[in-house]
N, C-alpha and C positions, 0 to 999 in steps of 0.2 A: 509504038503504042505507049500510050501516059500510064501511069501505076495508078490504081484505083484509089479511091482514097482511104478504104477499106486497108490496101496495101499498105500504103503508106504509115497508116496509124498503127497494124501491127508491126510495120518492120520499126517504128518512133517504140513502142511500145519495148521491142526487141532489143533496141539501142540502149535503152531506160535502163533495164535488168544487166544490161549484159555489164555494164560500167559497174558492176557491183564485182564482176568477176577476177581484175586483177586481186580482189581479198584472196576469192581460193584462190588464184595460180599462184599466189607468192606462197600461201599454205602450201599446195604443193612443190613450191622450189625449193621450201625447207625441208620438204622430207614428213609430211605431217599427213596428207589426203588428196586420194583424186579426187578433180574437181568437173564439170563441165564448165567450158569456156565459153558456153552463151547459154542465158537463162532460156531463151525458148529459139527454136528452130523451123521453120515456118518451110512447106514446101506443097504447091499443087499434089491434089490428087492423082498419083498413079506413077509419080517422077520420083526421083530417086533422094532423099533429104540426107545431106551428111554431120554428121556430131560430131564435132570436137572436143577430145578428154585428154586432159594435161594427168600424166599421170608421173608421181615422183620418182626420182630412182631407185629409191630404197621398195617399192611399190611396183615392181617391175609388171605384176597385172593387178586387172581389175574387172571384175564382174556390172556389165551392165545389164538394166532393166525395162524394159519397152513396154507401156501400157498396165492396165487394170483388170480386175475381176469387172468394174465397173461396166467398160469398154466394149466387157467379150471379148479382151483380147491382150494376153500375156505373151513375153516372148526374152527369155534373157542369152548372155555368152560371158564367156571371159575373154576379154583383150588383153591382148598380151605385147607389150612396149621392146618389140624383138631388135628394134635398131638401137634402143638407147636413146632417143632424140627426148624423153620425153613427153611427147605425145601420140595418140591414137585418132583415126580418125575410122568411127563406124558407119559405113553405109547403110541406109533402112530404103531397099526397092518397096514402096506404099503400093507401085501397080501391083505384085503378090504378096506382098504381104498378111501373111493369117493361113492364106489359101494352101500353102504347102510344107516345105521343111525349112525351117527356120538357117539352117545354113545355105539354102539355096538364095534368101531375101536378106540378109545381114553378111557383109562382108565389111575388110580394113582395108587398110590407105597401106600402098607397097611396103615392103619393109617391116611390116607388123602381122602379126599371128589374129586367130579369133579361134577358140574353140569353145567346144561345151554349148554349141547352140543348140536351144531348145523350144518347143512353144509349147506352153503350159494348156493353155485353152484349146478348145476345140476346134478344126480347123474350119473357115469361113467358106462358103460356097460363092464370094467372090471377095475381093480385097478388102481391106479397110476403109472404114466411110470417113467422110469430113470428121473432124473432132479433134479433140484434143487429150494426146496420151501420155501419162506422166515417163518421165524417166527417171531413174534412178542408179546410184554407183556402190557399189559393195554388198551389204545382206538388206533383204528388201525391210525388214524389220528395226533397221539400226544403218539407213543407206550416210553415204559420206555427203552424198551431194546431189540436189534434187531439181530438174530441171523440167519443159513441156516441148512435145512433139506436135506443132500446130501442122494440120491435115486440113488442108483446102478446097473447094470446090475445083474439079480440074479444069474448069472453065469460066468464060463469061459469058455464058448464056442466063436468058432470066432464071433465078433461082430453082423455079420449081421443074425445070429441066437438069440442070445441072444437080439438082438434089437428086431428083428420077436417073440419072445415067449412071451418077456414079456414088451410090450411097452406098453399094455392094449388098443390099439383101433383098435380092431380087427385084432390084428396079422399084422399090416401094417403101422405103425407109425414111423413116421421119429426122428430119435434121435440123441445125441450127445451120443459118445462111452465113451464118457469121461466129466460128466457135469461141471468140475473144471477143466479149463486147467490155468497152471502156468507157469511162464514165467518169466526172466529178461528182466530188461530195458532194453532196444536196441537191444536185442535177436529178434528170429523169434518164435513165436508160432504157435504149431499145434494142429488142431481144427479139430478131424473129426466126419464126420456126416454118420449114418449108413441110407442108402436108400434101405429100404427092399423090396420086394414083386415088385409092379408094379412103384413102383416111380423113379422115373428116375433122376429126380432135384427138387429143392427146392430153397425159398430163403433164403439166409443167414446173419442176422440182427448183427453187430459187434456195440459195444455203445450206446449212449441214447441223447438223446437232453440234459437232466439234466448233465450229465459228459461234455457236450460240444465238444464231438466227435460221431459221428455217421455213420458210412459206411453199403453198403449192393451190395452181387454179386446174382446170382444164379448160382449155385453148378448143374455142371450135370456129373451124373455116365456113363460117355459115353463107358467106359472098360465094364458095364456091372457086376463090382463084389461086387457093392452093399456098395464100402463105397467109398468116396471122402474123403481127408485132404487137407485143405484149411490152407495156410501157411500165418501168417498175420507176417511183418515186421516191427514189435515197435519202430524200428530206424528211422522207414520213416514214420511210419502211421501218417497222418493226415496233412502233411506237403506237399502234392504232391499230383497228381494222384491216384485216389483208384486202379487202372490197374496197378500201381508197387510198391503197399505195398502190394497187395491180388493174391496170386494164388494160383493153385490147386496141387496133384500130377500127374503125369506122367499116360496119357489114360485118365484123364478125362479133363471138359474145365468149366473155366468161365466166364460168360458173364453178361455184365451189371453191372460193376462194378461202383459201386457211392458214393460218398461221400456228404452228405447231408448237412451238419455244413460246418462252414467257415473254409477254412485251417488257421493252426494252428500256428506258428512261432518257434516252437519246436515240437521232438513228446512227444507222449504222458507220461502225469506223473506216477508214479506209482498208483495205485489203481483196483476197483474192475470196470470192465467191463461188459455189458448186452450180454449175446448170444442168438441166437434167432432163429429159423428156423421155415418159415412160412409164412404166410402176415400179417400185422398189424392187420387187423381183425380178424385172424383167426391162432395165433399161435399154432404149434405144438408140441414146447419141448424148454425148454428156459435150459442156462447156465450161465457160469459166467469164464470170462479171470483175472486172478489175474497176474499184472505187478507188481511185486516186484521193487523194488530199488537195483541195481547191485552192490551187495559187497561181501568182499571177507570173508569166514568160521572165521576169528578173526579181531575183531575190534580194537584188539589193536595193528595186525602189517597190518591194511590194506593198510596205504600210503607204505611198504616196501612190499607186495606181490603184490601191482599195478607197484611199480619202477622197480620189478624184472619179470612181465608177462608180462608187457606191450611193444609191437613196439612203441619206437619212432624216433625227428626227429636225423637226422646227423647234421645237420646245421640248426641255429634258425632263421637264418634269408636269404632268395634266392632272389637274385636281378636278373631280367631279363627285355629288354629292352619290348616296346609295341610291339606286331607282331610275337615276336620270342617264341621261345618253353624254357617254365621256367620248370628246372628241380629237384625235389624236393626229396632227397634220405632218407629211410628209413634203420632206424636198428630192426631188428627182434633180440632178444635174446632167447638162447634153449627154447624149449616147446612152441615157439610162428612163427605161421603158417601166419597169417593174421593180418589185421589191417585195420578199418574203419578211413576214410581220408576224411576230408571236409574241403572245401576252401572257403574263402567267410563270409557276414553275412547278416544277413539282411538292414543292416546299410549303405552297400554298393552295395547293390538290385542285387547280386549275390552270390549262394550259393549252390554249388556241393557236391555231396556224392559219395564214390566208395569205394570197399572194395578192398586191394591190399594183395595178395597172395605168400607168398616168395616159390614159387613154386621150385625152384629149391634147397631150404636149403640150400643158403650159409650166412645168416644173413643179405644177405641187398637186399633191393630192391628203383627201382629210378620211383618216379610215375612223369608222364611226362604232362603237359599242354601245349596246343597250344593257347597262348595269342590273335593269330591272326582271331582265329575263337571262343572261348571260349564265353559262353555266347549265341551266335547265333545259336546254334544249340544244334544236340541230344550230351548227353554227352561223351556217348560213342564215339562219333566222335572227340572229343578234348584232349581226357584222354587215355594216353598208361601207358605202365610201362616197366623196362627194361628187355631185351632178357632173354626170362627160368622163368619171373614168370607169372600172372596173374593177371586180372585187370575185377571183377564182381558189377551188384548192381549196374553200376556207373548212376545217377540221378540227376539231376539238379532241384530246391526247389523253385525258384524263373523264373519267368515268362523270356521266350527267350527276350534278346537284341536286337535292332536294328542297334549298330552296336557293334564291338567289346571293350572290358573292356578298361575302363579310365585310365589315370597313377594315383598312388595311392599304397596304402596298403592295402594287404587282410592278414583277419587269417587264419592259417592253425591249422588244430587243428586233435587231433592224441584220438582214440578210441569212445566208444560211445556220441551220443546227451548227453551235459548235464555232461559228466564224465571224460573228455576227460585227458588222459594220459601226453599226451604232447603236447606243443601251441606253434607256432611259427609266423613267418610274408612273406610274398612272397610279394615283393616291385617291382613293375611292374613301369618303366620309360618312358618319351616319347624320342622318337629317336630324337637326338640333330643333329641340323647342325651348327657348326661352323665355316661355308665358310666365314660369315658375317666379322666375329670380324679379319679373316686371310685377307680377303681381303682388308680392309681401312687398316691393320696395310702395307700390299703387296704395293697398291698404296701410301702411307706417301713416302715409302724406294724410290719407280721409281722415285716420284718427287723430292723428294730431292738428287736422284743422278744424274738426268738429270742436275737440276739446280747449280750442279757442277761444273759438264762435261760443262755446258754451261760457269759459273765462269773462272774454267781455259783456258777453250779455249779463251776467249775474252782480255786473256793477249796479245794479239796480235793485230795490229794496224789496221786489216784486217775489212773494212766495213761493210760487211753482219755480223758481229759479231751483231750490233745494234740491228737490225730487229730481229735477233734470240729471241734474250733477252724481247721487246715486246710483241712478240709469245706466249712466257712461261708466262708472266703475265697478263693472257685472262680474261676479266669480269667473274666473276660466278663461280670462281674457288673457290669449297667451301673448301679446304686446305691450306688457305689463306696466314698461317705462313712460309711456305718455301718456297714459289714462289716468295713472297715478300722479304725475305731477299736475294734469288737468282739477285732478280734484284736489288737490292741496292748496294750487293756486285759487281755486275756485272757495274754499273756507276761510282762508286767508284775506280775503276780497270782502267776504260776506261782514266778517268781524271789523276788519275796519271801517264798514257802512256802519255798522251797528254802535261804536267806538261814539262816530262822530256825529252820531243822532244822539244819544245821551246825553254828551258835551254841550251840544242845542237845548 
């Protein structure tokens, strides 16, 4: 039978963590700390998972840790490194596990001791359900070394069978079908939750106060078939609305979507996330969302497989005046469909997201902004794109305007939060009137042609010539230089008429 792909990505996932552990073992070959020798442990429901602990010599035991208050279920011992070899290896039987005496379900590898088993919690009126339970090495407070007990569905039947057989509380506990979902940055992860038997919804606890992100919807199986996928958006989460990073699939609904932590100014960083289904008092199966950091399979050509996947811009920089629609053109290159677009920063208390779709394949697409409404409203209403592609996602990060965007420079920036492929500038202007500067240069030109026209006509001996010329240099006339010489030239004219009629 082929490994699901599911398997697969946790046992890749497994590999990932685990290449970090020769750090502890050589800590522990110095004589410094147990360690666990694989960050997580992965083992079907009801079969037996084994742990491996490098433990130093000077170290000769080590108290280990199984599971959570969270969980409902605690269970520690001390291992004891009775042959000297250095390491321990603890058995965890998952089919009784909880269910009875903690030494009957924890055992070591020949040659090695275990004692002081104990289980803190109360015991389960059947085993352990799917999930994922922390371990830990030394005092739970201050542990050496901290690792995950991933607890599997013990089958591959459809979900909500395999959740119903073997959740262990009485055939009707709500679980995650997958307790490790993984994910890239600025991807969408899917999270589903198997609703067996009589439950209909649940709540659904995403992060932790301690990470500084925290959201929570309730999930309802409203199709009726017993599983919900709850779709969270890493691009967005925490930066907006929990209602448009959090939805469900198709027939089912969620409701009460909340975000509890302050939003964020970016999304989320990569790291290990809480999952949770249940109420704070009273959970029912916890998980764990791993956000990777987005990169690409080689790290030595990854800025040349981002230059050659990625959309970017056509023009670095878009100049559009205040009001008008600024139009900003993309280039798609082959193999590349879409492309996440944000304008804006926080610097400048505006900042949109939309993901634009070269839907028609011809490599370019024009995403289009209305200046004139931008800001004041939903984004969808200010963000088009041009004829044959598509324009989804689109979100606005920063609180509505009251009135429309200032002149100024915003970023535009081309792929994920944080990673972005390609940066440019959209230079927004204010609508200029230059009647001002046309007009005084307009009146200089009339008064000075007037006081020409006035000039030459007053070469004549004709009376009313005088009075004109007084006319044109009226108190208050704030273009003082040409009226005044008009009427200089103008007396000056008149006297030498008068000169050369006497002489006659």
């Amino acid at each position: 039978m082929q490994p699901s792909t599911r398997t697969l990505a946790l046992a890749a996932l497994a590999v990932t963590v685990a290449a970090a552990a020769p750090v502890a073992g050589t800590a522990a070959a110095a004589g410094e700390s147990p360690a666990f020798e694989n960050g997580i442990v992965q083992v079907p429901g009801g079969e037996t998972a084994e742990v491996p602990v490098s433990v130093p010599e000077a170290n000769g035991t080590v108290r280990v840790t199984i599971g959570s208050e969270a969980t409902n279920f605690v269970a520690h011992a001390t291992l004891v490194d009775a042959d000297g070899d250095g390491n321990v290896t603890v058995a965890v039987d998952t089919g009784a596990a909880g269910t009875t005496d903690a030494a009957s379900y924890l055992s070591v590898s020949d040659g090695d001791e275990l004692t002081d088993a104990t289980q803190e919690t109360d015991r389960l009126s059947s085993p352990i359900a799917p999930a994922e339970y922390d371990l830990r090495l030394g005092p739970s407070d201050d542990p050496a070394d901290e690792a995950a007990l991933v607890v599997e569905s013990a089958s591959s039947s459809p979900p909500t069978n395999a959740s119903g057989s073997t959740a262990g509380v009485d055939g009707d506990a709500l679980t995650f079908v997958d307790p490790v979902v993984t994910a890239d940055s600025g991807a969408t992860a899917d999270v589903t939750v198997a609703l067996p038997g009589s439950n209909e919804s649940t709540r659904l606890t995403v992060g932790s106060q301690e990470a500084g992100f925290l959201a929570h919807a309730t999930v309802v199986d409203a199709d009726g078939d017993g599983n919900v996928t709850v779709a969270v958006d890493t691009g967005t989460a925490g930066t907006t609305d929990a209602a448009s990073y959090l939805s469900v699939s198709d027939g089912d609904e969620l409701e009460n979507a909340t975000q509890e932590t302050d939003r964020l100014s970016s999304p989320l960083d990569a790291g290990d996330y809480d999952l949770r289904l249940g109420s704070d008092d009273d959970t029912t199966a916890v998980g764990t969302l791993v956000l990777e950091s987005a990169s690409t399979p080689s790290e030595t050509n990854a800025s040349e497989s981002n230059a050659s996947e990625s959309a970017t811009l056509d023009e670095a920089v878009v100049t559009a005046a205040g009001g008008e629609t600024a139009a900003i053109p993309l280039a798609f290159p082959d193999g590349t469909e879409s492309a996440r677009v944000a304008v804006g920063s926080e610097a400048t208390n505006f900042v949109v997201r939309a993901t634009v779709v070269d839907a028609d394949g011809d490599g370019d697409a024009t995403l289009e902004l209305d200046t004139g409404t931008a800001g004041t409203t939903d984004a969808a209403s200010y963000l088009r794109v041009s004829d044959g592609d598509e324009l989804t996602d689109a979100t606005q990060e920063t609180d509505r305007l009251s009135s429309p965007l200032d002149a100024g420079e915003y970023d535009v920036r081309v792929g994920p939060a944080g990673d972005a492929s390609d940066v440019g500038t959209l230079v927004l202007e204010s609508a200029s009137t230059p009647e001002t500067d046309d007009g005084a240069e307009t009146t200089d030109a009339t008064e000075t042609t007037d006081a020409t026209e006035t000039t030459d006509g007053a070469t004549t001996t004709d009376a009313p010539a005088t009075p004109t010329l007084e006319a044109t240099a009226t108190p208050g006339d704030t273009q003082t230089a040409s009226p005044g010489f008009g009427v200089l030239a103008g007396v000056l004219a008149l006297l030498a008429v008068a000169g050369l009629a006497r002489r006659r």
